[in-house]
C-alpha positions as CSV (number, residue, x, y, z in Angstrom):
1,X,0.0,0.0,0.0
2,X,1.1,3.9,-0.4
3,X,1.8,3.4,3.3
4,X,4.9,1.7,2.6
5,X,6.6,4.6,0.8
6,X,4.8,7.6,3.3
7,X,6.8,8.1,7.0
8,X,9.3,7.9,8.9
9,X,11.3,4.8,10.1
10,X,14.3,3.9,12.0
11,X,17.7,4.3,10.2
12,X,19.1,0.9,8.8
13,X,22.4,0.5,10.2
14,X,23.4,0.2,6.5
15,X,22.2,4.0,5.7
16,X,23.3,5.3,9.3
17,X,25.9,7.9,9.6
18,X,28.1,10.1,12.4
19,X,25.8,12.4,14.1
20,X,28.6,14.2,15.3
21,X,30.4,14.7,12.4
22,X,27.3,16.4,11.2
23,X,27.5,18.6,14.0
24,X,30.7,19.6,13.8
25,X,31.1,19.9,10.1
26,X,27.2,21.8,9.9
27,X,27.2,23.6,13.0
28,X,28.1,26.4,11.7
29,X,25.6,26.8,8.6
30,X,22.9,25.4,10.7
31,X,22.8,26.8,14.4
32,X,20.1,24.4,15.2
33,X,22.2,21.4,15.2
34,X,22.6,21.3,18.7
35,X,22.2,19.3,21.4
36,X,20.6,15.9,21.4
37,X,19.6,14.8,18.0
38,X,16.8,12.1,16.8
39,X,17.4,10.9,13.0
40,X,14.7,9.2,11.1
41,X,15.0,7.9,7.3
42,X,11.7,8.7,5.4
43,X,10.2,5.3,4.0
44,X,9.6,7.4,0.5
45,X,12.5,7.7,-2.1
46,X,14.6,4.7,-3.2
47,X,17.4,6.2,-4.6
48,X,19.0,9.0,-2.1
49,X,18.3,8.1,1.6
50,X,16.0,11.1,3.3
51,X,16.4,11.9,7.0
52,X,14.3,14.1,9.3
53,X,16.2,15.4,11.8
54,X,15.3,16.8,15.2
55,X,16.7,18.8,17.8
56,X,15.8,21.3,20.5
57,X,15.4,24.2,18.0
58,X,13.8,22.5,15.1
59,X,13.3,20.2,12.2
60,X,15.6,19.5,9.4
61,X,15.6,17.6,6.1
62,X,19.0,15.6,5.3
63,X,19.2,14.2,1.6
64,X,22.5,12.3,1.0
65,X,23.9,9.8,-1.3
66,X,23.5,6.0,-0.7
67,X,27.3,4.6,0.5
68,X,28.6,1.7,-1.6
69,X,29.5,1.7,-5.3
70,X,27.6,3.8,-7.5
71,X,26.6,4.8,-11.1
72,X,28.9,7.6,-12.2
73,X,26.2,10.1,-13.2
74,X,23.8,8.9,-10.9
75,X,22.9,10.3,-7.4
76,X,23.8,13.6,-7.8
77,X,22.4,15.3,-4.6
78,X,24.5,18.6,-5.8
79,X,22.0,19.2,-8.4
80,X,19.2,19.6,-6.6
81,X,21.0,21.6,-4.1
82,X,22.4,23.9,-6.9
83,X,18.7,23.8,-8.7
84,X,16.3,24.5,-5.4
85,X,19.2,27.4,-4.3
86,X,18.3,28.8,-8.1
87,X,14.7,29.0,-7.9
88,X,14.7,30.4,-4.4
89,X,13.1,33.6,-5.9
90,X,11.1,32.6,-8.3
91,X,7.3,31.5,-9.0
92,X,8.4,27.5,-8.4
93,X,7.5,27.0,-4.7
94,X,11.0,24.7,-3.4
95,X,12.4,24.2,0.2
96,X,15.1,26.6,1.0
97,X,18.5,24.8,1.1
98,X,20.7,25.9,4.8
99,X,23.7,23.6,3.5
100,X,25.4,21.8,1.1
101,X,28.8,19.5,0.9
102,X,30.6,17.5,-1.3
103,X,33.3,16.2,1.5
104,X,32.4,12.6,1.8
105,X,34.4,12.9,5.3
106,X,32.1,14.6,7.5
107,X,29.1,11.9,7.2
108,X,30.1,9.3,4.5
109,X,29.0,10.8,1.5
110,X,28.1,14.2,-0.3
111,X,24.5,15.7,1.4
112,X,22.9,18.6,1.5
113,X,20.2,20.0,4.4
114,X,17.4,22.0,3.6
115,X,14.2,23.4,5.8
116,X,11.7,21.2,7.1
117,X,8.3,21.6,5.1
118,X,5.3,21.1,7.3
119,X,2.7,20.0,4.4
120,X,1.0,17.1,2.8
121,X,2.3,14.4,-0.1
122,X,0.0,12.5,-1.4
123,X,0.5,9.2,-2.7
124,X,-2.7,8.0,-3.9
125,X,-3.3,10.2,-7.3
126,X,-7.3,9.4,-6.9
127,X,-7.1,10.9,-3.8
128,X,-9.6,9.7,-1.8
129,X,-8.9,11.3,1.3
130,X,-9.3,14.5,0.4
131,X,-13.1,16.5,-0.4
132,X,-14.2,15.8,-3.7
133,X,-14.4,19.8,-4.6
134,X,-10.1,20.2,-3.6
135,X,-9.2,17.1,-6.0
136,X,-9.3,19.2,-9.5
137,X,-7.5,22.0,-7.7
138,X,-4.1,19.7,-6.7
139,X,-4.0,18.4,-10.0
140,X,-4.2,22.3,-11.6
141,X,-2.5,23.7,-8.9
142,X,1.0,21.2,-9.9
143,X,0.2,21.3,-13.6
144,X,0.3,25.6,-12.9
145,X,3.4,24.6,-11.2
146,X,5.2,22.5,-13.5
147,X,4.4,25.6,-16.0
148,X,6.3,27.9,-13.7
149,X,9.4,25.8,-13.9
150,X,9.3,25.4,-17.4
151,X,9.2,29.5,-17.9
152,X,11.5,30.0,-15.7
153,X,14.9,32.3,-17.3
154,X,17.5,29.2,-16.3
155,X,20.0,31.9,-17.6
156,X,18.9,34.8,-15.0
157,X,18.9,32.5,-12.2
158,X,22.3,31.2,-12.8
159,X,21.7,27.9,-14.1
160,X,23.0,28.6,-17.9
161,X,25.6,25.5,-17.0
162,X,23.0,23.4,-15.5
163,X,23.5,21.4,-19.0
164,X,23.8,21.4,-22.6
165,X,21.5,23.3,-25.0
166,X,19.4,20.9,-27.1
167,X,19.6,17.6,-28.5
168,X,18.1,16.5,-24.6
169,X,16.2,13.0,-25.8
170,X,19.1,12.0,-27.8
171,X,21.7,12.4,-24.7
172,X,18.7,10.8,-22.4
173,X,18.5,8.0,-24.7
174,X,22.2,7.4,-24.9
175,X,22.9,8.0,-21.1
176,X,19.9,5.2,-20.1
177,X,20.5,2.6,-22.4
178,X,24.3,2.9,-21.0
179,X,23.0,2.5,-17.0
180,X,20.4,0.3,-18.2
181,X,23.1,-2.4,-20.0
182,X,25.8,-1.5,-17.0
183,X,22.8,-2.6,-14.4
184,X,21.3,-5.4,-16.2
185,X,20.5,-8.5,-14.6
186,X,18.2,-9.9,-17.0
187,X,17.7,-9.9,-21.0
188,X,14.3,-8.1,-21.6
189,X,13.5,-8.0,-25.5
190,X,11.8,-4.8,-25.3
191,X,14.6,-2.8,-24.0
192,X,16.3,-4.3,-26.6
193,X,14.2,-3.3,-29.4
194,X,14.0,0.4,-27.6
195,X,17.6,0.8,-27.5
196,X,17.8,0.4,-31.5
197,X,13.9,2.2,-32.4
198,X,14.4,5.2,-29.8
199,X,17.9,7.2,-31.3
200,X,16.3,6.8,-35.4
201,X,13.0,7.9,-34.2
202,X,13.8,11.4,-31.9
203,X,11.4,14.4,-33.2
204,X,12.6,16.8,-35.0
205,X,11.5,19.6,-32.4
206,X,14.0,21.0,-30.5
207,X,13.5,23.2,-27.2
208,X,14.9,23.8,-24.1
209,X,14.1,24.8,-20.7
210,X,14.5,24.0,-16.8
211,X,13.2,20.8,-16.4
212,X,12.6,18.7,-13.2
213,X,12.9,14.9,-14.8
214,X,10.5,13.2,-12.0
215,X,7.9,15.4,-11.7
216,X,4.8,13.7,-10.3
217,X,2.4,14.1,-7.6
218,X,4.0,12.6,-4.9
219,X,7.3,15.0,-5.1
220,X,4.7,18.0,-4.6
221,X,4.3,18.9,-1.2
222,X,1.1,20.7,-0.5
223,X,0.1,23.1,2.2
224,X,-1.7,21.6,5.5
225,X,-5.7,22.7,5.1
226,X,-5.0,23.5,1.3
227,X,-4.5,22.1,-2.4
228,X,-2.0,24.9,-3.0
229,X,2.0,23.4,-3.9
230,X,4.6,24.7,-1.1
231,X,7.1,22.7,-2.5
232,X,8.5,20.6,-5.1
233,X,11.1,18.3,-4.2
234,X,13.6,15.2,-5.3
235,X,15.5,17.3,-8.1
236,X,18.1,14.8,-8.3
237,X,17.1,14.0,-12.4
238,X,16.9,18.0,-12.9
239,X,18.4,19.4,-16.2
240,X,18.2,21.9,-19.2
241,X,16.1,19.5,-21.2
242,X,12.7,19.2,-23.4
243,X,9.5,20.7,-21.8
244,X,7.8,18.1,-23.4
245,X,9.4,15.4,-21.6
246,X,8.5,16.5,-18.2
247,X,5.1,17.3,-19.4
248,X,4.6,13.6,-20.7
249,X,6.4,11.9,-18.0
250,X,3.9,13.6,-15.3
251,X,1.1,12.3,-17.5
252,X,2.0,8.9,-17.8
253,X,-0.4,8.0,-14.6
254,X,-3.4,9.2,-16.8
255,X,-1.6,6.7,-19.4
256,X,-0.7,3.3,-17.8
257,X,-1.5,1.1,-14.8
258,X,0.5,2.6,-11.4
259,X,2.6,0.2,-9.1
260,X,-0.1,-0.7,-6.5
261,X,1.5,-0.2,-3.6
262,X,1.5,3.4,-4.4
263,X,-2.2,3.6,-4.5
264,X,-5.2,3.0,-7.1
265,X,-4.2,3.6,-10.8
266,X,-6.1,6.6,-12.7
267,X,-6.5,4.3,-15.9
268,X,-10.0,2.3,-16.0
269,X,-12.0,5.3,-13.9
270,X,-14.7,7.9,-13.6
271,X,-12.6,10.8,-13.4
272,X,-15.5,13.4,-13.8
273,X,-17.4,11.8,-11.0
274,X,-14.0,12.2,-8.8
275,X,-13.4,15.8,-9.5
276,X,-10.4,15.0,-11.1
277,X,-9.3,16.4,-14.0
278,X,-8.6,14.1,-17.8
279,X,-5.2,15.0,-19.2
280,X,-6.7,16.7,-22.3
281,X,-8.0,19.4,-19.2
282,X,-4.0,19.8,-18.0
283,X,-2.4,20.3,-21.2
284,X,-4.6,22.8,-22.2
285,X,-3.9,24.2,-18.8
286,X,-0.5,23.7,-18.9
287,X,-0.7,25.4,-22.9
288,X,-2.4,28.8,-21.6
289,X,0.4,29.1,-18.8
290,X,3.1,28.7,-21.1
291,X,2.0,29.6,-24.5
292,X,3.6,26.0,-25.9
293,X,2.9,24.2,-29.2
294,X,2.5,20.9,-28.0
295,X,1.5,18.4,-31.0
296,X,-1.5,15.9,-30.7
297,X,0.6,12.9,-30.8
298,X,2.8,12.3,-27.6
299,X,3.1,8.8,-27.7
300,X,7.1,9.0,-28.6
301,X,7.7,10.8,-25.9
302,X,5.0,8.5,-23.8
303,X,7.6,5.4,-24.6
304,X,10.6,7.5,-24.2
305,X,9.5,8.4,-20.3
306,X,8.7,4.7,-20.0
307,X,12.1,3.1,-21.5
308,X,13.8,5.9,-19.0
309,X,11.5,4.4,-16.4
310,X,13.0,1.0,-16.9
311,X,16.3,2.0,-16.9
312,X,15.9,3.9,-13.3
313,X,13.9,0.9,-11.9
314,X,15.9,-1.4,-13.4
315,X,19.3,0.7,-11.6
316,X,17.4,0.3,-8.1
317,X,17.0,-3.0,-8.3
318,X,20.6,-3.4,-8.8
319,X,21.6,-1.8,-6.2
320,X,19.2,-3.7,-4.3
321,X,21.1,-7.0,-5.2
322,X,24.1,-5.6,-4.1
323,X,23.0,-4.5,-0.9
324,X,23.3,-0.4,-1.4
325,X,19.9,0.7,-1.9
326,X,18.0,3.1,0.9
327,X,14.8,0.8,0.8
328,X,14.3,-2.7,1.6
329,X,11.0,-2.0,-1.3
330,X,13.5,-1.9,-3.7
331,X,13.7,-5.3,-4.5
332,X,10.7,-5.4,-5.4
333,X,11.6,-3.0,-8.5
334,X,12.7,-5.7,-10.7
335,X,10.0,-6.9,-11.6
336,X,8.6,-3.9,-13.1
337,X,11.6,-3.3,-16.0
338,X,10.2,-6.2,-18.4
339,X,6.4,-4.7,-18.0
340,X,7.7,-0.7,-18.5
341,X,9.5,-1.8,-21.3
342,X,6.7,-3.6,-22.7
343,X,4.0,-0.5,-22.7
344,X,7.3,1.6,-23.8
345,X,7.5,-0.3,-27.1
346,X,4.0,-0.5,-27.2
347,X,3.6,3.3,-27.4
348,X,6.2,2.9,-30.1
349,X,3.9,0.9,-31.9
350,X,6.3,-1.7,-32.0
């Protein structure tokens, strides 16, 4: 159930670090690391371990990456401190980073700190626990959101470096079928087949904006009492890429079936009678915020998102094998990289 990804829960002594040496090498930046301490890992996120921690004078969110070997390109909790210091001052509402370093030393690996959000995430995109009458306005209130983003000047806010200019599928394409062959376990046809159709295939539009790479409901936190966004979070796959990526990749959960522990699937049902919107509503939405040209057929980039899906599910349960990854859930991730690969090539019309 979505239970098993919301929370907190004791620190596996795997994914535990040196209290102190956060004290001593944060102190500074952080005055509220004082004191006694309580650390406890957040059940959600599978792929860079998530602490709350507590002291006398407050609440603090610790994001760091896993110990053990890794992925070169993979991990990289600098980018979203770099990309959620950025957009500090602008329209996209993200938690304001206290500290950030690179020096594996102080607690075994490069992590950053940022403010403690006191909202909402929900799991469950049908979202049955909230009234009927608030549903629409989550779902407008994060497409309005992942609008914001996409306008945003990456150039003003200093992230003209954040990655190259264009050609964004082609690189994503490359870089995943790479991670996907160096994390295989298992030969899955379909990923096969994608690897060859997806490089000869690439549209020929080419734009580029700020883009968040794993932008979905659940890495939205919403205000207490409210269906307004306070903060989008997990950055890690943030880039200079194509709007139209992010765009499709948020709506693949009005597209396929949903892993069901994360709650019920919005395939198959009523949406009118649940007050929540059909994705035809949010990209016009998302089209009068931004002005965009967005072309009737998605379905490339539909099985782009999902191949890039497998590839990332497909890493975790790797590092699952191998006894580095921040969930015991994770194991259960490989079994989904045959089935995303399948509806990836199907999209394909393969």
């Amino acid at each position: 159930m979505a239970s098993d990804f919301s929370g907190l829960g004791d620190v596996p002594d795997h994914l535990a670090f040196d209290v102190e040496g956060l004290k001593k090498g944060a102190g500074a930046a952080v005055p509220g690391l004082t004191g006694e301490i309580s650390v406890k890992k957040f059940k959600g996120g599978q792929s860079n371990p998530t602490y709350l921690i507590e002291t006398s004078e407050g609440r603090y969110v610790l994001r760091r990456k896993p110990p053990g070997k890794l992925l070169g390109s993979a991990h990289q909790v600098g980018r979203e401190a770099k990309v959620m210091s950025a957009l500090r001052d602008t329209d996209v509402p993200v938690p304001n980073v206290l500290f950030h370093t690179e020096d594996p030393e102080m607690i075994g690996s490069e992590f950053f700190i940022m403010e403690f959000m006191d909202g909402r995430i929900f799991w469950d995109p049908l979202l049955k626990d909230l009234p009927k009458e608030e549903r629409s306005e989550v779902y407008f209130g994060l497409t309005d959101t992942l609008a914001a983003l996409h306008s945003v000047n990456y150039k003003d806010v200093g992230l003209g470096d954040f990655g190259p200019e264009g050609d964004y599928i082609a690189r994503q394409v490359g870089r995943w079928s790479k991670q996907y062959k160096a994390s295989e376990t298992d030969d899955v046809e379909a990923m096969n087949w994608l690897i060859d159709w997806l490089p000869k295939n690439i549209p020929a539009d080419d734009k580029t904006c700020l883009i968040h790479g794993d932008f979905r409901l659940d890495n939205c936190m919403m205000a207490k009492g409210s269906p307004t966004p306070i903060g989008l979070i997990d950055w890690e796959l943030s880039t200079l890429g194509h709007p139209l990526a992010d765009l499709t990749y948020y709506l693949l959960s009005w597209k396929i079936p949903l892993d069901p522990s994360r709650g019920d699937s919005l395939v198959g049902q009523d949406l009118e009678s649940m007050n929540i919107p059909r994705e035809e509503a949010l990209i016009d939405r998302y089209r009068e915020k931004t002005g965009a040209d967005i072309p009737d057929d998605l379905n490339f980039y539909f099985s782009y998102n999902l191949f890039r899906l497998a590839g990332i599910v497909q890493g975790v349960y790797k590092r699952a094998k191998d006894g580095n990854a921040s969930s015991e859930k994770a194991l259960s991730y490989g079994k989904m990289t045959a089935p995303l690969a399948m509806m990836a090539k199907q999209f394909a019309g393969g």
